[in-house]
C-alpha positions as CSV (number, residue, x, y, z in Angstrom):
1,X,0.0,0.0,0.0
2,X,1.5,3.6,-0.9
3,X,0.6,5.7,1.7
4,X,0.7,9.4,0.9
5,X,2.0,11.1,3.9
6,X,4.4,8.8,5.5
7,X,8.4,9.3,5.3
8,X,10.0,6.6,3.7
9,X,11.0,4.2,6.0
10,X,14.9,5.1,5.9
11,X,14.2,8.2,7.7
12,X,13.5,6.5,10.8
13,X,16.8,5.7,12.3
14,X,17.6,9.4,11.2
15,X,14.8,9.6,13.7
16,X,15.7,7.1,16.8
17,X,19.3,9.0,16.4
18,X,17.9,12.8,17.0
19,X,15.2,11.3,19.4
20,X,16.2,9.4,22.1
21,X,19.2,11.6,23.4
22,X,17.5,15.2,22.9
23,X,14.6,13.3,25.4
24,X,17.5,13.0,27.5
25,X,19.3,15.9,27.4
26,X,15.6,18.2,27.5
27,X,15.5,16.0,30.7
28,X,18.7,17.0,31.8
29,X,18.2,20.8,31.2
30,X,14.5,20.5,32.7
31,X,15.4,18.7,35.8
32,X,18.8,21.5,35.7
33,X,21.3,19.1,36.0
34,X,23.1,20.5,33.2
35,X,23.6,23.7,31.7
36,X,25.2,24.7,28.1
37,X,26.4,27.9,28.9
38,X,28.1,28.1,25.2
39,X,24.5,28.3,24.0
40,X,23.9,31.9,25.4
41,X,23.7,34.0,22.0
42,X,21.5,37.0,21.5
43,X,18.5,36.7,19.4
44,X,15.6,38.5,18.1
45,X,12.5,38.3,20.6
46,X,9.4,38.8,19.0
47,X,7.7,38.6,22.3
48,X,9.4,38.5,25.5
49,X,7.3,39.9,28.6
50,X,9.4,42.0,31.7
51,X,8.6,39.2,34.2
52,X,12.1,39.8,36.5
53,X,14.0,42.7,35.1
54,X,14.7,43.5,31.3
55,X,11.8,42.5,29.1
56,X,10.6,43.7,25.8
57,X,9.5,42.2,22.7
58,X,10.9,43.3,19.2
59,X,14.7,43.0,19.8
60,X,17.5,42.0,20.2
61,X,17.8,40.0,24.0
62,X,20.5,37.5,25.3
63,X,19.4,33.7,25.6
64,X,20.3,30.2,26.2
65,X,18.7,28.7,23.3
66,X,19.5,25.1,24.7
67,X,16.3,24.3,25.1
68,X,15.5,25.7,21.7
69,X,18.0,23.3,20.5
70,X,16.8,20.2,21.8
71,X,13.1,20.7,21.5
72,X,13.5,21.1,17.9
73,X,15.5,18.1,18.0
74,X,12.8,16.2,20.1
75,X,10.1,17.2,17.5
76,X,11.9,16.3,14.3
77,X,13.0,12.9,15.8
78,X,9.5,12.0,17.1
79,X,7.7,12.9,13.7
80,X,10.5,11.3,11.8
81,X,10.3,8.0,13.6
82,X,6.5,8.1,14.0
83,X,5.6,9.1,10.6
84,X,7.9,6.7,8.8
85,X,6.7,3.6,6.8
86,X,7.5,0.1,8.7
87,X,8.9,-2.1,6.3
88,X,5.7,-3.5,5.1
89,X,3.6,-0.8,5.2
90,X,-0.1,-2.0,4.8
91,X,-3.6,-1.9,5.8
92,X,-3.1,-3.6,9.1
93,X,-0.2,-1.0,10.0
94,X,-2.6,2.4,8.7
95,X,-5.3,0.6,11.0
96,X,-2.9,0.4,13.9
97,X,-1.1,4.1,13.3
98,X,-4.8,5.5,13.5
99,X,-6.2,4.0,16.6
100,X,-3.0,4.9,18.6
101,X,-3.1,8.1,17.7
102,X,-6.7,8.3,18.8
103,X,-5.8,6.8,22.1
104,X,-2.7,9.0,22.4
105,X,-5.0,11.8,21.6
106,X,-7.7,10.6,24.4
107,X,-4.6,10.5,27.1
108,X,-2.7,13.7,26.0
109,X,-6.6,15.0,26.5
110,X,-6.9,13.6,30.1
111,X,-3.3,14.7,30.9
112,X,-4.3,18.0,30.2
113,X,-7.4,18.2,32.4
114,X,-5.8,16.6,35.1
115,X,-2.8,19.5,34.6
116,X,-5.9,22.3,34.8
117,X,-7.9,20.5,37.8
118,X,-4.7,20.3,40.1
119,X,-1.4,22.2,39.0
120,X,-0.7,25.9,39.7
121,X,1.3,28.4,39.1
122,X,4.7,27.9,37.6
123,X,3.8,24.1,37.9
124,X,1.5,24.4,35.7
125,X,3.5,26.1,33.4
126,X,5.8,23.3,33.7
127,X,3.2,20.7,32.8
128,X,2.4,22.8,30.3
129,X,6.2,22.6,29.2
130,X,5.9,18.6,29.1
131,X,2.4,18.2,27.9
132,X,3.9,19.9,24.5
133,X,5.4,16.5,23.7
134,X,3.2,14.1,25.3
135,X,1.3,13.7,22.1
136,X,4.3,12.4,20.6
137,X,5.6,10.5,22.8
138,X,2.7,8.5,23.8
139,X,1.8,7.8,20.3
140,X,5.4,6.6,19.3
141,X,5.3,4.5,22.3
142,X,2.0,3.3,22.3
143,X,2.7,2.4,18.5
144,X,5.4,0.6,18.5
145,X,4.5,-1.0,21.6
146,X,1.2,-2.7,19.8
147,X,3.3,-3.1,15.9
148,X,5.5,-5.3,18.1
149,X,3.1,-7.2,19.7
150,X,1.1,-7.8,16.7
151,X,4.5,-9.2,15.0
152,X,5.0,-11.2,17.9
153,X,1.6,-13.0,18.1
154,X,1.2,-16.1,15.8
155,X,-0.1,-15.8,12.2
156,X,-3.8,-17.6,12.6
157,X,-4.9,-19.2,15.8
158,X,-7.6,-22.5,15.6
């Protein structure tokens, strides 16, 4: 089956490589046990509220754009390895790639609720922070986690 949408499958270890250690490192700068202080570079704020000292949108403002960095990283590796063809692309695997989605969907949904119903202030800006990859995430592991147990199971049972 030709799918219209999908990468080609090659593009999925591109993927797993960009992936899997800017998950880590976001974790790492999130959690603040690291810091990339050769990162800190001025760049052009189109909107940067005074919150603590010097704010205003429209020029020119020194940042650490390490997060930057890795959540574009963490974006292009999850739609890389989630939107890539398997091997044997077919009907089965479309039918498979649509209901985890919906059920990521339905989660990333709950998530969110939950985040409104019981986090405050700055932690629920920092939910807010995660739940801009949950989507993702739970659909590549939700995914892969049923492709492989549909590979797994036999071929016809009596």
């Amino acid at each position: 089956m030709k799918t219209r949408y999908l990468f080609p499958h090659r593009f999925k270890k591109l993927g797993w490589v960009l992936f899997l250690p800017s998950l880590v490192l976001g974790l790492l700068l999130f959690a603040g046990l690291l810091e990339l202080p050769w990162l800190d570079v001025k760049v052009f704020a189109l909107y940067n509220p005074k919150v603590l000292g010097d704010g205003g949108s429209l020029r020119f403002i020194e940042n650490n754009i390490a997060d930057e960095v890795v959540s574009c990283f963490l974006i292009v590796g999850t739609l890389l390895v989630a939107c890539s063809e398997v091997k044997e692309e077919d009907e089965y695997i479309g039918k498979l790639r649509l209901e985890s989605l919906l059920w990521a969907l339905y989660v990333n949904a709950g998530l969110l609720l939950f985040c409104v119903f019981f986090f405050y202030g700055l932690g629920f800006y920092n939910a807010l922070v995660f739940h801009l990859f949950t989507l993702l995430v739970l659909f590549l592991g939700r995914f892969h986690l049923v492709l492989y147990r549909a590979t797994k199971a036999p071929a016809y049972e009596e």
